[in-house]
Structure formats: C-alpha cells, structure tokens
C-alpha positions, 0 to 999 in steps of 0.5 A, spaced: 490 534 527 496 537 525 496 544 522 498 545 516 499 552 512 495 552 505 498 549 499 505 547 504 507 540 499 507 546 493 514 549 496 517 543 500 522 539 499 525 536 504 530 531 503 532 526 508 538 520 508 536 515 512 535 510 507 541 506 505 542 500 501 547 494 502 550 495 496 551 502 498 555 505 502 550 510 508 549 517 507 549 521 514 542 522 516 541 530 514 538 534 509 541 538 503 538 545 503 535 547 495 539 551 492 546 546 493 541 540 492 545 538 486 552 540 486 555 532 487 554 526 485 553 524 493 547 528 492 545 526 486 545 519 490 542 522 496 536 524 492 535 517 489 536 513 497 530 518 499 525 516 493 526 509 496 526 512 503 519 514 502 516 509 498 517 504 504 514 510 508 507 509 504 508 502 506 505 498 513 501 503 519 496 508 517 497 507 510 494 499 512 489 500 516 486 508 514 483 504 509 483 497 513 478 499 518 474 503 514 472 497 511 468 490 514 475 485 515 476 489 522 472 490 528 475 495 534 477 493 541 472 496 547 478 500 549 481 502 542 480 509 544 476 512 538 482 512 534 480 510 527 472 511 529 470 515 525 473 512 519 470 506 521 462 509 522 463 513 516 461 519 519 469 522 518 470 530 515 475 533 512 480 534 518 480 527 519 486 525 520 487 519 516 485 522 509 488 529 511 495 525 512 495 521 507 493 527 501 498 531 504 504 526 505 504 523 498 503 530 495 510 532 499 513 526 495 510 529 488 513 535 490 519 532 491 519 529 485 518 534 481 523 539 484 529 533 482 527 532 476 527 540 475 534 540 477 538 534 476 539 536 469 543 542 471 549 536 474 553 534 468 556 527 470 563 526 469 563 518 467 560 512 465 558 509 472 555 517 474 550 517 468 548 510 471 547 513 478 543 520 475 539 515 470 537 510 476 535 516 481 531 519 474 528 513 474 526 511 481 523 519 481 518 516 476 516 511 479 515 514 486 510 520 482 507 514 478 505 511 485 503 516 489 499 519 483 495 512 483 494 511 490 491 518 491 487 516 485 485 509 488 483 513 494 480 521 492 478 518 486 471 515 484 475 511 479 470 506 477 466 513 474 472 516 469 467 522 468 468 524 475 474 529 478 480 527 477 486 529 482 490 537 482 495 534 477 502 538 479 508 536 474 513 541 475 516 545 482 514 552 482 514 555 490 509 560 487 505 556 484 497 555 486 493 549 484 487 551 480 481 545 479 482 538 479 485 535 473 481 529 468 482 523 471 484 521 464 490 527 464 492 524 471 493 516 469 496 518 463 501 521 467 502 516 471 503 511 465 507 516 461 511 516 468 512 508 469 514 508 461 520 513 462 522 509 469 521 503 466 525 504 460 530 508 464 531 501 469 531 496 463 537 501 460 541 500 466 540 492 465 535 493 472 531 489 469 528 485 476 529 480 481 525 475 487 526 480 493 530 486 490 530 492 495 530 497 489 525 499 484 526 495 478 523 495 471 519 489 473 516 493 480 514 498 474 510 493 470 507 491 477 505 497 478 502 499 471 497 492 472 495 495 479 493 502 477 490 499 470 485 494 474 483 501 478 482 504 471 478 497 469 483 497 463 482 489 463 485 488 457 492 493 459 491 489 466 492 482 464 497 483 459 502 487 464 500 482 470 501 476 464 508 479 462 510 478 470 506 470 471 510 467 464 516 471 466 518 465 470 522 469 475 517 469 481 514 464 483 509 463 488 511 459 494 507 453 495 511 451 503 507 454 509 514 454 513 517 459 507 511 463 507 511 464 514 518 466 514 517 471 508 511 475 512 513 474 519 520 474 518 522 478 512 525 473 509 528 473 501 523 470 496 522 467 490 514 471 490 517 478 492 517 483 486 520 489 491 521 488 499 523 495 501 531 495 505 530 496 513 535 496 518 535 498 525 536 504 529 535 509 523 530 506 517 525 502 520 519 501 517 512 504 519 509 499 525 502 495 524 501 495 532 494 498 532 493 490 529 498 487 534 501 488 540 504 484 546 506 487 553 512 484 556 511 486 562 503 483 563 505 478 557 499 479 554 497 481 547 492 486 545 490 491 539 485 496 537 482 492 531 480 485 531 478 479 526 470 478 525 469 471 525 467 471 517 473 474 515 477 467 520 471 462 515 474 465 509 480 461 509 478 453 510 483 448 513 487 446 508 489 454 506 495 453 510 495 461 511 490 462 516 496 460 520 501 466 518 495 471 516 492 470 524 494 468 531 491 466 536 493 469 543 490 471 551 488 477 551 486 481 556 478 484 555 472 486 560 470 480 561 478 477 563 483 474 560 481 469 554 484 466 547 483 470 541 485 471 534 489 477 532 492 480 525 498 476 526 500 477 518 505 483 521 508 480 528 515 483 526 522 481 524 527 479 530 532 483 527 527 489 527 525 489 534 529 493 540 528 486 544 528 479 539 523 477 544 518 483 544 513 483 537 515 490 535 508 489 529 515 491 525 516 488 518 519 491 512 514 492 506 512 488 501 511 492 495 509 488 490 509 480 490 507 476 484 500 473 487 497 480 487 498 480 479 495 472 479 489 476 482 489 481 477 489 477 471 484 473 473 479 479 475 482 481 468 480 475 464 474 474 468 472 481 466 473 480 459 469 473 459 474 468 458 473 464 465 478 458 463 483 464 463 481 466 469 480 460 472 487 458 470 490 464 474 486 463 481 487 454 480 494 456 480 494 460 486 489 456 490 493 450 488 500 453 491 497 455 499 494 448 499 487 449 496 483 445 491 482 448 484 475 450 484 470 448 478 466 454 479 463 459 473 459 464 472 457 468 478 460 463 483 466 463 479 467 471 480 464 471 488 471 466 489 476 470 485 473 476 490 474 471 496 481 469 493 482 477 493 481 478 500 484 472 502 491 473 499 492 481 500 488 481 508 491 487 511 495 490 506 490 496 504 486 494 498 480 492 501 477 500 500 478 500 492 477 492 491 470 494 495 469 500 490 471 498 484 467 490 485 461 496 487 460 491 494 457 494 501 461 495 508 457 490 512 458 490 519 458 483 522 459 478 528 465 477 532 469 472 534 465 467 538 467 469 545 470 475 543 464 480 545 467 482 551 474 485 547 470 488 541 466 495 541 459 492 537 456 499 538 461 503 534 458 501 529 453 496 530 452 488 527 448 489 521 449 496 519 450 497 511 454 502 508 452 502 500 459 502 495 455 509 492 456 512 500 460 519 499 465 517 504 467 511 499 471 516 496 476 521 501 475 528 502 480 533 499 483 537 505 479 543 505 485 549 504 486 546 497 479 546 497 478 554 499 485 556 497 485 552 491 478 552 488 479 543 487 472 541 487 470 537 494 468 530 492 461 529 494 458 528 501 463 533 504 
C-alpha cells in the first residue's frame, strides 16, 4: 500500500503534459510550478491537454477490474498471487489498495480542477482564438470534476438510498484547507449537473457540439455523461431523456458488422458508435493496461491471466451474438494440470500501433469513453422503470437487432431480466458491473468455471456457491481511514 500523508489531494497539484492532441502541436513533458501556472497562453493550453491526460487515466486497468473482480464475471487463476483477492472474497479494509487508490487519485484530479478554475481568471486572453482556447480548457475542467465526483459516488456511495452520506464536497483550492463531514448525496449530484450545465454550454459555444470517435470532450460527451450519473441516481426520467437526446440525434450509429466491431475494440478503430475514444500514442501517452485480463508471453507462446471467464458469463451470449467472438478469445494456457485451450477476456488484447512489438498483446487499447450502446441500455432501464416496456423494449430490439440477436417478445419480469442481461453482455469488462449489481439490488454469486478449466482457476478463494447479498457492506468502498480520522467523513458501514 502506498503511504500517503493525510489529506495530501487537498494541496497537490501536480500538472503533467504528456497528452497531446493530433490537432495540436505537443507539449514537452514536464510540469508548471503553481505560482507561474497561468502566466501564457501555452499553460492555459497545457492544463486543458492535462484533464484529457487524466480522463484516460481513470480509464482501463485497475479502475476496470477493481470493480470487476469484486463481482461475479471473473474468477482468479491458481496462480493470480492474491492480487485482487480481497476484493474478490469481500473481506477488504480500508487500506486496501483498489478503493484507496481509486478515492485518492480522482480527488487529486478535483484538486486539480479546482485550482485551474481559481486561476484562470487571472490570465486575460489577448484574441478571439485565445477566449476559445480558455473557454474549451474551462470546459473540459467541469467535465472531468463532474466525472470524478460521479465515479466516487458510483463506488462511495450508497446511491440507491439518497438519505445516506454523500461524499467530502471540495469546490475551491485552498492548500490550508480541511474537509469536515461529508456532504448530501444531493449537494454532490447538484454539483456534478451544475458542472456538466457549465461544460456543456461552454462546448456548444465553441460549436463543439460532438462527433463519432472525437478525442476530445464535446458537449455530446457531457449529455453521455449526465444519462450515466442520472441512472445511478434513479432520476429515470432525466436518464431517458438525456440518452434519448444522443439515440434520435443520428450522429451515432451502432455498428451492425462483426469486422467493424472487432476492429473498434481491438483495433482502436474510428466508429460511428463511439461518442469519446481518448487519443494515445506511444512511447509517452499510453493508456493504462488490461493485463491482468490478457497476457501472452512470447518467449513460452502461451497466454495467461490473473481472472478468467466462469462458464455463465461465456452462456450469456448465444451463437448468432457475433460479440462473443471479440468479447473472449480462446487460446493454450498453461495451468496445473498442463497446457489446455481456454477463453480469456479478449475484449482488450491491444492495438498494434500501442504495442513495443506488433506481434506481442500488450492488453493496451485506448479507452472508450462513452459509446452510444450504453445510452440504448440506459434508455431502456429507464423506460422500463417508468413503465413503459414497448419503449423499453424498442430501445434494447434496436440493439440486440444490431449484434446479430433476435427482437425479444419478452415483458413483464422476463422483459427486465433480458434488458439486465443485454447490460452485462454489452458493457462486459468496462467497470460497470458493482453499480449495475447494487443499483438492480442483485447478489454476487460465485459459480462454475469453464468446463475443463479447474485446473487454471482458484475455486477456493471464494468458493462455488457462495453469495455475497447487495445490502453486504462492502457493496460500498470504504473512505480512506486519514480522511476519516483527520477529517471527521463518517466511515460507510461495515468498516
């Protein structure tokens, strides 16, 4: 675990330049010290390059399988080292490293955020095209606080009971300053809509309204991001209406070919169903990688990973869904018992133009941000909630239709179970799967491995048929005991 001294995201700001755009010309990598960080227009620029930078950093890696492997799509290999076990068994604490982290690094970003948005007044733009350049850093500074505060409610937060404890609501930068209790969860989602409001206007001003695969936030990635933490809320109404804006809009458009789909997620290729896909580029803004899903070693030929597939997840797609063949890959793995064929998560096996080697899966692809199928899913949870199946139905038809399923008849009950299985099917892997759990009120259980695949997976960490309730504490991550001491945040339940 890495130490860190109490309350530390308060006074840090750190801003690093290793994101560029290929629109822009690069910035060298470094840092602006505080007092001089807003005396150009390049550091203006600078800070606006960083909020992309870090938005792809809370993207792939541990912010995928921290939450990932809590849950009951991934089961550990026999010799996964116990990373990850603790979440997996739900025995963690508060020192663990994967909500530790996770609370830390996107406060930093708040942080960050905060102090920009204290400073930038103090730079007077000297043209047309330099009030552009501020009012699109402005913007995307809104966005990534309006992010970050959704994701730690999604994970901090009991969202589906609004009378519990929101999060420590930090709106300005102040190095002196303390956080004392945590705010409503209603103080903080007005913030993030508050923020969303501000970016989104900002975007629409600059004529950044969105396009299929932009790199950059748009105001299209603002209404994306406002249906998400809507749904989290269970504001169905506001939910629908922001996904619906983004479905009627026309400008993305699910991808109906398996080739196309496949080189989206595997390739990085520009798509018409991508509303963001961050910018990457090696040797300097890589992406975080998904290798504790995917792993091959060249030197034995083999593949490995530290979670694997149980058999229920690999039956949830059945053989017309052409994603099961982009979403797994079957390949020799070595195990216990020797060397046998078994499916991996293969929804991440890595760009070539990421890898050191074109040859090597480096498990290394730029993020996908926001696509237009997780807003069909939203809109049909939505509708359906609201009690209008045919709407709902209509929503999840339209996608099933387009990854080679049949329209389900389906209503009532039946009709709800599929648009939840539609969910786990389409997002697999992406981190969504805590809160889908918590906010349907649906268990973790443990079950079977893939036929034949005992050998290479640890049944014993937490064993087949155990059931982990959604009410269990550890649902919900624990805040970090120094803001908890230091602080007075009140500990979630449980820890």
């Amino acid at each position: 675990m890495k130490k860190r001294n109490n309350f530390f995201w308060l006074c840090l700001v750190v801003l690093s330049l290793p994101f560029a755009s290929c629109q822009k010309d690069q910035f060298p990598e470094g840092a602006i010290a505080s007092g001089q960080s807003m005396q150009t227009i390049n550091d203006v620029e600078a800070w606006s390059w960083s909020f992309l930078s870090r938005l792809r950093s809370f993207h792939n890696g541990s912010y995928y399988t921290g939450p990932e492997i809590q849950c009951d799509m991934v089961i550990p290999a026999y010799n996964y080292g116990n990373r990850g076990g603790a979440m997996f068994s739900f025995s963690f604490l508060p020192s663990a490293d994967y909500p530790a982290d996770s609370y830390y690094y996107h406060y930093v970003a708040i942080t960050n955020v905060n102090f920009f948005l204290g400073k930038v007044g103090d730079y007077s733009a000297k043209d047309e095209k330099e009030e552009a350049i501020v009012k699109e850093a402005k913007a995307r500074a809104y966005f990534l606080r309006a992010f970050c505060y959704e994701r730690l409610l999604s994970l901090f937060c009991r969202t589906e009971d609004p009378s519990t404890p929101g999060l420590a609501l930090v709106t300005s930068y102040d190095p002196a300053q303390r956080v004392s209790g945590r705010a409503s969860q209603k103080e903080v989602y007005d913030l993030i809509f508050s923020d969303l409001r501000e970016s989104e206007t900002l975007l629409r001003g600059l004529g950044l309204d969105g396009k299929p695969s932009s790199s950059v936030v748009t105001a299209d990635a603002a209404v994306a991001l406002r249906a998400r933490a809507n749904l989290t809320k269970l504001d169905y109404s506001s939910a629908k209406e922001a996904a619906d804006q983004l479905i009627t809009g026309g400008k993305y458009v699910l991808e109906s070919d398996a080739s196309k789909l496949k080189k989206m997620w595997h390739d990085d290729a520009v798509s018409g169903e991508l509303i963001m896909m961050s910018f990457a580029k090696r040797p300097g803004e890589v992406p975080n990688s998904n290798s504790l899903f995917y792993a091959y070693s060249a030197a034995n030929k083999l593949y490995s990973a530290d979670w694997y597939p149980p058999q229920w997840v690999i039956d949830l797609y059945d053989a017309a869904d052409f994603r099961a063949g982009i979403y797994f890959d079957e390949q020799k793995v070595s195990g216990r018992g020797g060397k046998s064929k078994i499916k991996l998560i293969g929804k991440y096996p890595g760009a070539v133009d990421l890898r050191s080697d074109a040859s090597v899966p480096n498990a290394t692809n730029r993020p996908k941000l926001f696509r237009i199928a997780e807003q069909y899913l939203i809109a049909a949870e939505a509708y359906f909630k609201l009690g209008d199946e045919a709407k709902a139905k209509d929503r999840l038809n339209e996608l099933r239709v387009k990854r080679g399923l049949a329209a389900t008849t389906e209503s009532g009950d039946a009709l709800w179970q599929e648009i939840k299985s539609e969910r786990t099917r389409e997002l697999a892997y992406e981190g969504f799967r805590l809160r889908d759990l918590r906010r349907w009120g649906d268990p973790v259980v443990r079950k079977a491995a893939q036929p034949g695949a005992f050998t290479y997976v640890d049944n014993m960490a937490d064993p087949v048929g155990n059931r982990h309730e959604a009410s269990d504490p550890h649902f919900v991550w624990p805040i970090p005991i120094n803001d908890v001491l230091e602080g007075g945040l009140l500990q979630n339940p449980g820890y």
